[in-house]
HTML snippet that shows the backbone in 3Dmol.js (N, CA, C, O; Angstrom):
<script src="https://3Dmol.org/build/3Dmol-min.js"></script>
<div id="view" style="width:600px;height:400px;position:relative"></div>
<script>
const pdb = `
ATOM      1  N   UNK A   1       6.438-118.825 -44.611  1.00  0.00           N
ATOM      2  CA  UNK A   1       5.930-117.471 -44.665  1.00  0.00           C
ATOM      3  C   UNK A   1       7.007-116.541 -45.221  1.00  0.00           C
ATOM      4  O   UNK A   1       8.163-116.812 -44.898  1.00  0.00           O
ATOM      5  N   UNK A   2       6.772-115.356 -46.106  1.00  0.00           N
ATOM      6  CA  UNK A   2       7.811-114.956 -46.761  1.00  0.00           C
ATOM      7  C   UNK A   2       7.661-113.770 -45.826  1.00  0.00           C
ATOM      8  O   UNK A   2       6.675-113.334 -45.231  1.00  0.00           O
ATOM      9  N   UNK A   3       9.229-113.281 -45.882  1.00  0.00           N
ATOM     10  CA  UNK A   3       8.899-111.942 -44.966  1.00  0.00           C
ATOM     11  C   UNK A   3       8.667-110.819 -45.908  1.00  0.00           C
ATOM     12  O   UNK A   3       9.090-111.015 -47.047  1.00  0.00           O
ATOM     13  N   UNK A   4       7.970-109.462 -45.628  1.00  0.00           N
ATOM     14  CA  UNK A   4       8.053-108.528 -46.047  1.00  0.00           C
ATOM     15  C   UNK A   4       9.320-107.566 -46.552  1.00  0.00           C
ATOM     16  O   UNK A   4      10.235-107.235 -45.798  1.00  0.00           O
ATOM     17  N   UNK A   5       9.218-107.162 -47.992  1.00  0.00           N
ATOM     18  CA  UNK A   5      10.302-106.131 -48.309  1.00  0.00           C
ATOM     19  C   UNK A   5       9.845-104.934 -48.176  1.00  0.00           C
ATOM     20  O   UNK A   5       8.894-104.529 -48.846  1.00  0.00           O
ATOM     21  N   UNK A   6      10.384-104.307 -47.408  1.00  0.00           N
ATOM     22  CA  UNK A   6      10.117-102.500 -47.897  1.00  0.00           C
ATOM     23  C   UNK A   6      10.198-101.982 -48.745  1.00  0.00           C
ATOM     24  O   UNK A   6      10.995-102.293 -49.629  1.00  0.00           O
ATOM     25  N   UNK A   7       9.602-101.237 -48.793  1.00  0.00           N
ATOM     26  CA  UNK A   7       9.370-100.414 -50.321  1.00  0.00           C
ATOM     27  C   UNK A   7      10.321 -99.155 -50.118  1.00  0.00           C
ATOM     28  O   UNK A   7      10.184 -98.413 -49.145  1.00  0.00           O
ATOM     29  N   UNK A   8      11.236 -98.968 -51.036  1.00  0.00           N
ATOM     30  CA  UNK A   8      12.351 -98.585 -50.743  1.00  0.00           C
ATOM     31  C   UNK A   8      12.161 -97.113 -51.767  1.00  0.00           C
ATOM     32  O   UNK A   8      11.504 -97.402 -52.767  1.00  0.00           O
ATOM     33  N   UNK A   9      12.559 -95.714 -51.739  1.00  0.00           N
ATOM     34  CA  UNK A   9      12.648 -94.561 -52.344  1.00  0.00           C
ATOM     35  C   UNK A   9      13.417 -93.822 -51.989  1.00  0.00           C
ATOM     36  O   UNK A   9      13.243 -93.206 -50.938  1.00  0.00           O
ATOM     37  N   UNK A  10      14.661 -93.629 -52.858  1.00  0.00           N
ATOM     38  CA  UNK A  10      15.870 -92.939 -52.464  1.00  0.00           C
ATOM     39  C   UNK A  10      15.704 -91.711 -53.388  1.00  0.00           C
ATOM     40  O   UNK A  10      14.835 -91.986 -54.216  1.00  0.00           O
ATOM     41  N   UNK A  11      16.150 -90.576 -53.558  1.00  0.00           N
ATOM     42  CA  UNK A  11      16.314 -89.291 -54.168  1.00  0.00           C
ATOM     43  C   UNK A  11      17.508 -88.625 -53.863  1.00  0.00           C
ATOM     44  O   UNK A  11      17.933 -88.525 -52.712  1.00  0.00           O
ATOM     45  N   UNK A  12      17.991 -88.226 -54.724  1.00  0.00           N
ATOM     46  CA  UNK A  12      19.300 -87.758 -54.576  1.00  0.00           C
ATOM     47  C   UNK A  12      19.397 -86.015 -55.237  1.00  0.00           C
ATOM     48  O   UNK A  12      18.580 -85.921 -56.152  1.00  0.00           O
ATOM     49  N   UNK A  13      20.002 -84.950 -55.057  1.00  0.00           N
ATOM     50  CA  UNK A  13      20.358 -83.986 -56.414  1.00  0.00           C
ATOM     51  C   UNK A  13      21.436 -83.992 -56.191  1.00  0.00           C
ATOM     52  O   UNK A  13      22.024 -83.669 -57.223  1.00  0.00           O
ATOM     53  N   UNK A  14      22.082 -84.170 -55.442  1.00  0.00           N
ATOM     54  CA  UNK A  14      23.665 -83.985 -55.426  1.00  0.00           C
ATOM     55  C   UNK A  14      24.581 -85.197 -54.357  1.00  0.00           C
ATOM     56  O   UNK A  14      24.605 -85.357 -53.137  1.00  0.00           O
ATOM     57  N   UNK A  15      25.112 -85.738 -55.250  1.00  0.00           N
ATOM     58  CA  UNK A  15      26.033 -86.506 -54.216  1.00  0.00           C
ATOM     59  C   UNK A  15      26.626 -85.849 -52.861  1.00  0.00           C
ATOM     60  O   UNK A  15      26.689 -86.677 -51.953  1.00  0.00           O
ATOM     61  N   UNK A  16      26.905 -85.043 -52.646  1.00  0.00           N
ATOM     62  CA  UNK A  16      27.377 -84.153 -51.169  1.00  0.00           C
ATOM     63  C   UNK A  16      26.169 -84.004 -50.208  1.00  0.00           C
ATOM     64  O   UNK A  16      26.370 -83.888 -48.999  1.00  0.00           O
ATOM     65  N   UNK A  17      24.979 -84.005 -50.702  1.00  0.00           N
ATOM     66  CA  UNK A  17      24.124 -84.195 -50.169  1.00  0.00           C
ATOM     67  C   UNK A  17      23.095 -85.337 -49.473  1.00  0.00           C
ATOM     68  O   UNK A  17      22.590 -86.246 -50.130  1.00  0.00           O
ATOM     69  N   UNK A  18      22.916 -85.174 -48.315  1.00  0.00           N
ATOM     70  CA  UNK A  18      22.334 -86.302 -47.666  1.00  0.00           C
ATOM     71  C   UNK A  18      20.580 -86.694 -48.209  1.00  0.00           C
ATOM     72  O   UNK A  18      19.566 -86.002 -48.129  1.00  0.00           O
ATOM     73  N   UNK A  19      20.759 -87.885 -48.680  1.00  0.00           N
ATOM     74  CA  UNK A  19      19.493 -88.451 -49.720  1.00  0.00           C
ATOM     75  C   UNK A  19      18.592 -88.353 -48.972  1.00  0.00           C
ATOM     76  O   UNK A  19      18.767 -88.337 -47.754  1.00  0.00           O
ATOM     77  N   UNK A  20      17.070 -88.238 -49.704  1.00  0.00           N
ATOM     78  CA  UNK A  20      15.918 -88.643 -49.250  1.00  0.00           C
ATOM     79  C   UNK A  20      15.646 -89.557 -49.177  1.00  0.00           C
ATOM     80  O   UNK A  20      15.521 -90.163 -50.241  1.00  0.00           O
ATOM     81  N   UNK A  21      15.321 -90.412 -47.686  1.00  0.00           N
ATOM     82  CA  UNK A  21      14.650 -91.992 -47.811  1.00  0.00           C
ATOM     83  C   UNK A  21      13.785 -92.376 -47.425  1.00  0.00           C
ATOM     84  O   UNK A  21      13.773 -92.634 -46.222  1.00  0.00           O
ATOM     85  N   UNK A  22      12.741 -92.592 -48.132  1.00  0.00           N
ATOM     86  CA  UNK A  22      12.077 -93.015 -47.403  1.00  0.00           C
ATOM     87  C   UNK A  22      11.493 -95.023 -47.809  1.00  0.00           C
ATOM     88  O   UNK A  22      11.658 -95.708 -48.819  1.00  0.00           O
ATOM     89  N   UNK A  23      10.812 -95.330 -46.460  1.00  0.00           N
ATOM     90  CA  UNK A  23      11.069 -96.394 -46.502  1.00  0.00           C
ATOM     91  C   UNK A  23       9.605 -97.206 -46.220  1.00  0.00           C
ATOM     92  O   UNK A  23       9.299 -96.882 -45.073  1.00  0.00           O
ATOM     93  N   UNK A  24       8.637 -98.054 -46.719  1.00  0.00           N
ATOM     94  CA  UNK A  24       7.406 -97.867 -46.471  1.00  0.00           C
ATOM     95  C   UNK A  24       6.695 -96.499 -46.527  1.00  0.00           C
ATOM     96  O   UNK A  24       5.980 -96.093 -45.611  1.00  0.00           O
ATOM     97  N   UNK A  25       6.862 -96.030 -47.308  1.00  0.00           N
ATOM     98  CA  UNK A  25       6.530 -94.543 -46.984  1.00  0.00           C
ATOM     99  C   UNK A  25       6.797 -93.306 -45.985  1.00  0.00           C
ATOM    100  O   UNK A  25       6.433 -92.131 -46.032  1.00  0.00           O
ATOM    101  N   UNK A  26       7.320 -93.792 -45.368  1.00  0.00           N
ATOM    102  CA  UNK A  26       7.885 -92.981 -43.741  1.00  0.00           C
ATOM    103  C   UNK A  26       9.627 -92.271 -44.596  1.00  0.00           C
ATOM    104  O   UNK A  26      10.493 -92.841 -45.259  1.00  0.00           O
ATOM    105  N   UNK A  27       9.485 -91.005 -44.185  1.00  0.00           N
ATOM    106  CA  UNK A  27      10.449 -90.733 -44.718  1.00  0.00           C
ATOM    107  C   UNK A  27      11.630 -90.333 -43.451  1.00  0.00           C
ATOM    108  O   UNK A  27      11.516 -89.519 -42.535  1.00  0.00           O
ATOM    109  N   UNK A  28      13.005 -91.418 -43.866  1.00  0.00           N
ATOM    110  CA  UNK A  28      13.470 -92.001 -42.503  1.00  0.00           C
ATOM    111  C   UNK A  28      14.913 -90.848 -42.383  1.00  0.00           C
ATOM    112  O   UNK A  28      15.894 -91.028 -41.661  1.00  0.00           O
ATOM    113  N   UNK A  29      14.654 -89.566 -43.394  1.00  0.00           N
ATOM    114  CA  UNK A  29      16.113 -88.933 -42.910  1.00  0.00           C
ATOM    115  C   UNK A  29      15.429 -87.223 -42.469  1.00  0.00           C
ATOM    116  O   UNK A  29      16.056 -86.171 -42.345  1.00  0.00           O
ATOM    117  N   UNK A  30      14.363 -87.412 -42.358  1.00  0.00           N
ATOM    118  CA  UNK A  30      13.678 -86.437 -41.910  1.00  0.00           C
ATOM    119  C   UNK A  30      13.805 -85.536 -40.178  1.00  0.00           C
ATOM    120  O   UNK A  30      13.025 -85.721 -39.244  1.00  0.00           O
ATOM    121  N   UNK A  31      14.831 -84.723 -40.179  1.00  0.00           N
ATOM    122  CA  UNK A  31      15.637 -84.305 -38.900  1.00  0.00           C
ATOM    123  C   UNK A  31      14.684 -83.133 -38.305  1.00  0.00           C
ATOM    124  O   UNK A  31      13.954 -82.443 -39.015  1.00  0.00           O
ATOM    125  N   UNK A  32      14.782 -83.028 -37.102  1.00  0.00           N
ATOM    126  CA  UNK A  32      14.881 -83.778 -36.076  1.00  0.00           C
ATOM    127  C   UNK A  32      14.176 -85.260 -35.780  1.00  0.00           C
ATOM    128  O   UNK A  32      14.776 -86.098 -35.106  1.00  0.00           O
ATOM    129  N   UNK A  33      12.822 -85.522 -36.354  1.00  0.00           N
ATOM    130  CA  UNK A  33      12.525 -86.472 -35.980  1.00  0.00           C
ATOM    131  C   UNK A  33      12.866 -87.980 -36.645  1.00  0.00           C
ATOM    132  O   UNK A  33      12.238 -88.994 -36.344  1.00  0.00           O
ATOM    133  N   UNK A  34      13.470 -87.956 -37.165  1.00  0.00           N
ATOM    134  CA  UNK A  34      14.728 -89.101 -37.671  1.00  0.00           C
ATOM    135  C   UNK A  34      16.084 -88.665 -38.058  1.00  0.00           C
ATOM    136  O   UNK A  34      16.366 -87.467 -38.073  1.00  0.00           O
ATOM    137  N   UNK A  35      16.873 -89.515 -38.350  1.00  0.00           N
ATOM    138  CA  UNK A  35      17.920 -89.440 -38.682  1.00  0.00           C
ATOM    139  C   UNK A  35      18.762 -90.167 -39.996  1.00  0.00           C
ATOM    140  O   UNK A  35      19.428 -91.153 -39.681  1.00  0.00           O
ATOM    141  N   UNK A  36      18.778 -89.895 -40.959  1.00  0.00           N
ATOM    142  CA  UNK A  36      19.753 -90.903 -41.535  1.00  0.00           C
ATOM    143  C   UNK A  36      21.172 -91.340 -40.792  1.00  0.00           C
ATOM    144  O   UNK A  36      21.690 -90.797 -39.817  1.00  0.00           O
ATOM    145  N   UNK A  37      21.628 -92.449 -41.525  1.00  0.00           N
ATOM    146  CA  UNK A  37      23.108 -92.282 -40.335  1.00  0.00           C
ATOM    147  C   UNK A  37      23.648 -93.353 -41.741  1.00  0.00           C
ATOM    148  O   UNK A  37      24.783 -93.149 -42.171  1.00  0.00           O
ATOM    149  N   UNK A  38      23.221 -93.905 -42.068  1.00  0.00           N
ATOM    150  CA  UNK A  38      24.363 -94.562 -43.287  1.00  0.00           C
ATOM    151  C   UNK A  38      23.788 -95.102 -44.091  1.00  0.00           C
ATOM    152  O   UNK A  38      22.809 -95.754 -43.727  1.00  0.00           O
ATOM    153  N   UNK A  39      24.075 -95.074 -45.244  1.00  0.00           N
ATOM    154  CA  UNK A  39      23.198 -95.864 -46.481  1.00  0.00           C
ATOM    155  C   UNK A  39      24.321 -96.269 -47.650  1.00  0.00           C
ATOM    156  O   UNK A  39      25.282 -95.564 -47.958  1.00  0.00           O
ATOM    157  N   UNK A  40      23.903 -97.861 -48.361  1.00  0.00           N
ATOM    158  CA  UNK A  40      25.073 -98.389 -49.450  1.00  0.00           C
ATOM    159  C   UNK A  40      23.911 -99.060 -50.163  1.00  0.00           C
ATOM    160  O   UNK A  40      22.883 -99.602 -49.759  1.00  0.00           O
ATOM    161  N   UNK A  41      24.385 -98.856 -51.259  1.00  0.00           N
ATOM    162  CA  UNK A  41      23.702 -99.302 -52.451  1.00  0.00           C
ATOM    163  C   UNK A  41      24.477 -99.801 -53.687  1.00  0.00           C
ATOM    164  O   UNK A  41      25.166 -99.065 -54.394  1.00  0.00           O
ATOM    165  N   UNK A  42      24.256-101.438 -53.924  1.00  0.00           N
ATOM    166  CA  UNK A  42      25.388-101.331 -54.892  1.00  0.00           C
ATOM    167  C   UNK A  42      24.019-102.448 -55.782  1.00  0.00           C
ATOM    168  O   UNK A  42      23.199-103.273 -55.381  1.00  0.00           O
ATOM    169  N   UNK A  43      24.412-101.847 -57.187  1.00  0.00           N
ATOM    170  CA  UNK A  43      23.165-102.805 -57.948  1.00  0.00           C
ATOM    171  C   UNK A  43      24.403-103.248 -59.191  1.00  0.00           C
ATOM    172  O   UNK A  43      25.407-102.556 -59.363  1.00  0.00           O
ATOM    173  N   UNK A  44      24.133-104.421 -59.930  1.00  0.00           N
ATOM    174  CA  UNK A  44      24.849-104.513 -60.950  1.00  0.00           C
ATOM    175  C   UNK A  44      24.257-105.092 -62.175  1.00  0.00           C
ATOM    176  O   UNK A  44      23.490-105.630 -61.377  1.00  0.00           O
ATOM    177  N   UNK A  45      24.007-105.356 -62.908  1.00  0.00           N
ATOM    178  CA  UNK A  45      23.617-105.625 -64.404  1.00  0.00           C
ATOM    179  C   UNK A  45      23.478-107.014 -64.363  1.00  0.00           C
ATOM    180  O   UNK A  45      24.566-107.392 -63.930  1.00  0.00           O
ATOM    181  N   UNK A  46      22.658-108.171 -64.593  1.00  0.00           N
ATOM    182  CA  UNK A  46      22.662-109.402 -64.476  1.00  0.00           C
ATOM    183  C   UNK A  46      23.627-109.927 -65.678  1.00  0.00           C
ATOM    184  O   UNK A  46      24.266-110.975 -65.588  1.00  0.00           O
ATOM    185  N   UNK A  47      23.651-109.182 -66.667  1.00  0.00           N
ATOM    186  CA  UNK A  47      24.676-109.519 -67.326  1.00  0.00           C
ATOM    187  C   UNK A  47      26.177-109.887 -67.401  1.00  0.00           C
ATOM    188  O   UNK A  47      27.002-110.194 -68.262  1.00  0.00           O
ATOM    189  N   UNK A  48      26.124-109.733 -66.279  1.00  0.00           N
ATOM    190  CA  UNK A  48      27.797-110.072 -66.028  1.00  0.00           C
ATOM    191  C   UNK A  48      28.157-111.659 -65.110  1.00  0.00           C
ATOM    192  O   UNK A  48      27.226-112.300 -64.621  1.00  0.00           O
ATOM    193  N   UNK A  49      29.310-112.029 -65.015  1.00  0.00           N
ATOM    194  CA  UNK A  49      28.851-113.748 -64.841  1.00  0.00           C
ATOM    195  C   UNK A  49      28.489-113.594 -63.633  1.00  0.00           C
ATOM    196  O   UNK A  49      27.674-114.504 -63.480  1.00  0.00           O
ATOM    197  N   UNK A  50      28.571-112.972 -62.563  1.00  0.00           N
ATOM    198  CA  UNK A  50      28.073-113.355 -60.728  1.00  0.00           C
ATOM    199  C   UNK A  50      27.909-111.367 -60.616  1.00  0.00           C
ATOM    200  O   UNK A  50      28.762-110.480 -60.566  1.00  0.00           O
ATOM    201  N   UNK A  51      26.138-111.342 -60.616  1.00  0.00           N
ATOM    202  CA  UNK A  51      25.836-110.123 -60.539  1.00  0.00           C
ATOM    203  C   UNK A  51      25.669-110.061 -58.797  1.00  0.00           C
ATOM    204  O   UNK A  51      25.380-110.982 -58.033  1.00  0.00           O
ATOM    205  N   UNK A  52      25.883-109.017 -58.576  1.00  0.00           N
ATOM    206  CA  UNK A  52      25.911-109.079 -56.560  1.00  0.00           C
ATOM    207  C   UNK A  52      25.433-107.631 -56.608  1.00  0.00           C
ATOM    208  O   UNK A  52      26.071-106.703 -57.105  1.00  0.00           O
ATOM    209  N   UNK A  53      23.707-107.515 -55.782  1.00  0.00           N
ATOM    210  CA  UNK A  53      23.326-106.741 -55.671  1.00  0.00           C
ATOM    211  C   UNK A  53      23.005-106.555 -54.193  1.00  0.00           C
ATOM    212  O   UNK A  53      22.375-107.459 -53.643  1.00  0.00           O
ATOM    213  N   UNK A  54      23.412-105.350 -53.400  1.00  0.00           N
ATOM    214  CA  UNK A  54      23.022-105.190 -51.864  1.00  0.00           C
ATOM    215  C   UNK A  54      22.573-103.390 -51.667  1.00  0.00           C
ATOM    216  O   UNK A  54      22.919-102.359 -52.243  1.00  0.00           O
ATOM    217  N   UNK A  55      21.532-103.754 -50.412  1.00  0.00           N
ATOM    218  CA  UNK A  55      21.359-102.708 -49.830  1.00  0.00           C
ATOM    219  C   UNK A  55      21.180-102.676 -48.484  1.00  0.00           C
ATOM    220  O   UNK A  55      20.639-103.578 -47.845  1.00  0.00           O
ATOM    221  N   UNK A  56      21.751-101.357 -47.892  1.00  0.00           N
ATOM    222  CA  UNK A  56      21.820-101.293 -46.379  1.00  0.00           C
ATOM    223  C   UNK A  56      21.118-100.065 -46.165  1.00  0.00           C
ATOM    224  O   UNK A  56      21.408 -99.234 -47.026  1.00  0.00           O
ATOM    225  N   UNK A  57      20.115 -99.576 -45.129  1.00  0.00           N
ATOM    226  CA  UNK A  57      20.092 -98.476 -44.722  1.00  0.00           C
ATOM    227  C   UNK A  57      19.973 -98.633 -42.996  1.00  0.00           C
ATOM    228  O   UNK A  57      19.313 -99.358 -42.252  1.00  0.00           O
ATOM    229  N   UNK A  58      20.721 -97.828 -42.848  1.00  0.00           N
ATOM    230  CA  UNK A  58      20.480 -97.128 -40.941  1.00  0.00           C
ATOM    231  C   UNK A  58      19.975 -95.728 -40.949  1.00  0.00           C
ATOM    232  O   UNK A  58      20.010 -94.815 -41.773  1.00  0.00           O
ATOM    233  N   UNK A  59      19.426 -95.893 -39.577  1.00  0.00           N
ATOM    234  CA  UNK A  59      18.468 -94.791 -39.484  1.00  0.00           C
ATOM    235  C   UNK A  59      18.570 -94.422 -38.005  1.00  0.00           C
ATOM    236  O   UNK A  59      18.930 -95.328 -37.253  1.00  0.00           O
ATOM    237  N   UNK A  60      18.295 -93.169 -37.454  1.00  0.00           N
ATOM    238  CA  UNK A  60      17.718 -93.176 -35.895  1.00  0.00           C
ATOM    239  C   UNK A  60      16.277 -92.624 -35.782  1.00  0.00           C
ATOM    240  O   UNK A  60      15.863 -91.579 -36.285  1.00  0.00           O
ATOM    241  N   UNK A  61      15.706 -93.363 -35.158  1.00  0.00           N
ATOM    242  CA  UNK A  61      14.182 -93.347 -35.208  1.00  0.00           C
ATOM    243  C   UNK A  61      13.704 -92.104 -34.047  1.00  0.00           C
ATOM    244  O   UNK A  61      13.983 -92.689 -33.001  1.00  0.00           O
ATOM    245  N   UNK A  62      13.358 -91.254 -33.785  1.00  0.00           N
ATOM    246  CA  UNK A  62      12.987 -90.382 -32.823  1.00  0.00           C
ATOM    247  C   UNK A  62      11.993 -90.700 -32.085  1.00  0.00           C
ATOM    248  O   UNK A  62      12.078 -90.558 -30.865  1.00  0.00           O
ATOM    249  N   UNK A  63      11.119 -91.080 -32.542  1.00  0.00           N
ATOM    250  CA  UNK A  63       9.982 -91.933 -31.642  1.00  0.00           C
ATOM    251  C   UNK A  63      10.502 -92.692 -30.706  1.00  0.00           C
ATOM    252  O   UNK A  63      10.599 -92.562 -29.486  1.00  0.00           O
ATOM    253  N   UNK A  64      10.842 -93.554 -31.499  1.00  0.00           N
ATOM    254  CA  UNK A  64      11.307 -94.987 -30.583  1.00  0.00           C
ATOM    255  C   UNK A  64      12.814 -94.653 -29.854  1.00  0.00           C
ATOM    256  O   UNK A  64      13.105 -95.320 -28.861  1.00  0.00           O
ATOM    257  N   UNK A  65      13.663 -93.738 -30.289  1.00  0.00           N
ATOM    258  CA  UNK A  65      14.464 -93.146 -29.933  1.00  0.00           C
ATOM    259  C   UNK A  65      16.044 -94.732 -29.904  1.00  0.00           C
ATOM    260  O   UNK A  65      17.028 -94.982 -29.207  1.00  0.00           O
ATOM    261  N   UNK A  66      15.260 -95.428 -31.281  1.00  0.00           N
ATOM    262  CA  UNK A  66      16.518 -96.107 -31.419  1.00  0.00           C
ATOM    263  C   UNK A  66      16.660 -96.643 -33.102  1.00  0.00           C
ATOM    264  O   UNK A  66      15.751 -96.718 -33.928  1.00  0.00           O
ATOM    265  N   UNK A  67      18.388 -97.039 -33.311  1.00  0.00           N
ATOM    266  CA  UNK A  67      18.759 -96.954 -34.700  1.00  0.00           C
ATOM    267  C   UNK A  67      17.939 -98.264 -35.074  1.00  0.00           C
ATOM    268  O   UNK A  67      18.040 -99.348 -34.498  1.00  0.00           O
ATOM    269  N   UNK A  68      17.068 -97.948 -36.198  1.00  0.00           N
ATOM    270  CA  UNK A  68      16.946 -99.256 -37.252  1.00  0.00           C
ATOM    271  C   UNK A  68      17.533 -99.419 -38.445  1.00  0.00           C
ATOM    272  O   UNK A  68      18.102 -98.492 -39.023  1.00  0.00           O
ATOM    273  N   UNK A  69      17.457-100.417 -38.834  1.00  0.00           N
ATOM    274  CA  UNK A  69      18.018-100.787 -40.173  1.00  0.00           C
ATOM    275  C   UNK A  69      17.354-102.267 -41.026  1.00  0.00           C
ATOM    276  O   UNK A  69      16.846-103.335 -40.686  1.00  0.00           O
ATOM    277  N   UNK A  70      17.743-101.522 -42.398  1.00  0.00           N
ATOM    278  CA  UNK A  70      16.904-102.659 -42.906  1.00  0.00           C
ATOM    279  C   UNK A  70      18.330-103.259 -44.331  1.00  0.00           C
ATOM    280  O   UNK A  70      19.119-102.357 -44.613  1.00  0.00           O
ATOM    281  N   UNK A  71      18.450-103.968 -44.720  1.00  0.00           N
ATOM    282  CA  UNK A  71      19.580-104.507 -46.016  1.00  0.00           C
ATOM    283  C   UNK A  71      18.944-105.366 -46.374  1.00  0.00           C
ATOM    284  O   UNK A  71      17.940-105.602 -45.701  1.00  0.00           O
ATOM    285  N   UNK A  72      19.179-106.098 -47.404  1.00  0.00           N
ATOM    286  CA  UNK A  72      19.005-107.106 -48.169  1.00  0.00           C
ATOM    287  C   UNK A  72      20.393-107.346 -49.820  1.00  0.00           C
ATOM    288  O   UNK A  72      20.928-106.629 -50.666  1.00  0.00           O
ATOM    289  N   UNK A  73      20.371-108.636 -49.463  1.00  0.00           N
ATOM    290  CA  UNK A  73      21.623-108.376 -51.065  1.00  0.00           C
ATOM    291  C   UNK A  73      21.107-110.342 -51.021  1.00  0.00           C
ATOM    292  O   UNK A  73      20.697-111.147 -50.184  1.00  0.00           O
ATOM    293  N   UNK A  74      21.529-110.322 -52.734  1.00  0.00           N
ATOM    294  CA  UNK A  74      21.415-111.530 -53.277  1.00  0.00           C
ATOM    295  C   UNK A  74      22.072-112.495 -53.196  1.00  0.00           C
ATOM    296  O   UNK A  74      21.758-113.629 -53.558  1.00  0.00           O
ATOM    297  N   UNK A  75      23.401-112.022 -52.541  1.00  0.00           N
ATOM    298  CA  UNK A  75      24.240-113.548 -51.773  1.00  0.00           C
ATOM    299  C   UNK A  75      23.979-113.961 -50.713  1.00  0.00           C
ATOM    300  O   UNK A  75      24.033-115.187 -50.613  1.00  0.00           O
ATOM    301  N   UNK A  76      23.628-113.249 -49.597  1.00  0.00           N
ATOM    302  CA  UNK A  76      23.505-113.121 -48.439  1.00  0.00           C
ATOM    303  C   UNK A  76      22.023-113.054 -47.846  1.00  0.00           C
ATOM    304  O   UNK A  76      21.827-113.011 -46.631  1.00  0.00           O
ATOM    305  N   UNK A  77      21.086-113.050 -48.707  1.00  0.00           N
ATOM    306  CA  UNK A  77      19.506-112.969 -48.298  1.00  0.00           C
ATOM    307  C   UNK A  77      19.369-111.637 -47.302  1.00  0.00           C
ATOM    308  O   UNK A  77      20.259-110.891 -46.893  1.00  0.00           O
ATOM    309  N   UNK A  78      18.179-111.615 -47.101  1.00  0.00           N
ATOM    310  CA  UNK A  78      17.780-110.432 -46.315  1.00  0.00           C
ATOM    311  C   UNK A  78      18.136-110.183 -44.788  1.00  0.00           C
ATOM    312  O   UNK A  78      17.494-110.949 -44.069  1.00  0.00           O
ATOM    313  N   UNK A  79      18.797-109.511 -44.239  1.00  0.00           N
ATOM    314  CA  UNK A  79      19.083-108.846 -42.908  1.00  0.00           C
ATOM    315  C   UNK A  79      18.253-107.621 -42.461  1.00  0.00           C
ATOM    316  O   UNK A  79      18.802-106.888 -41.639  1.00  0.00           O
ATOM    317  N   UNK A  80      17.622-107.453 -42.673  1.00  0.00           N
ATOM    318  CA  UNK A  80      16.399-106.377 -42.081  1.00  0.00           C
ATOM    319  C   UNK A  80      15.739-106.778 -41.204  1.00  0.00           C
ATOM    320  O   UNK A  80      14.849-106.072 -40.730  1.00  0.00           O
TER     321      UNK A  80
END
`;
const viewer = $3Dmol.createViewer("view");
viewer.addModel(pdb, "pdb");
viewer.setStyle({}, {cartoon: {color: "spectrum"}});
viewer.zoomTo();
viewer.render();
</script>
């Protein structure tokens, strides 16, 4: 059974600024009732000899009133 990927939408206008994420559609930095708390994104060009692509996001969920997180990268398979 394959697991599900999230559908991932980041927005940015300014690097100093804390991104929009949303994640399945739920938009997860939306304060008070979520939180962002850390996000890494590194993508690279397959063109190069060992391309290494990862992503991490943490979040605090207000509902549930606890941090989730979801990553995935191509050496390491999915951790979400």
């Amino acid at each position: 059974m394959t697991k599900h990927a999230p559908h991932l939408r980041i927005e940015m206008d300014n690097i100093n600024d804390v991104p929009h994420v949303w994640i399945d559609g739920e938009q997860v930095d939306d304060f008070p009732k979520h939180g962002l708390t850390d996000m890494e994104v590194h993508w690279c060009t397959t063109t190069v000899s060992v391309p290494y692509n990862h992503i991490s996001v943490t979040w605090y969920d207000g509902a549930t009133q606890k941090v989730k997180h979801i990553g995935e990268s191509n050496l390491g398979g999915a951790d979400a």
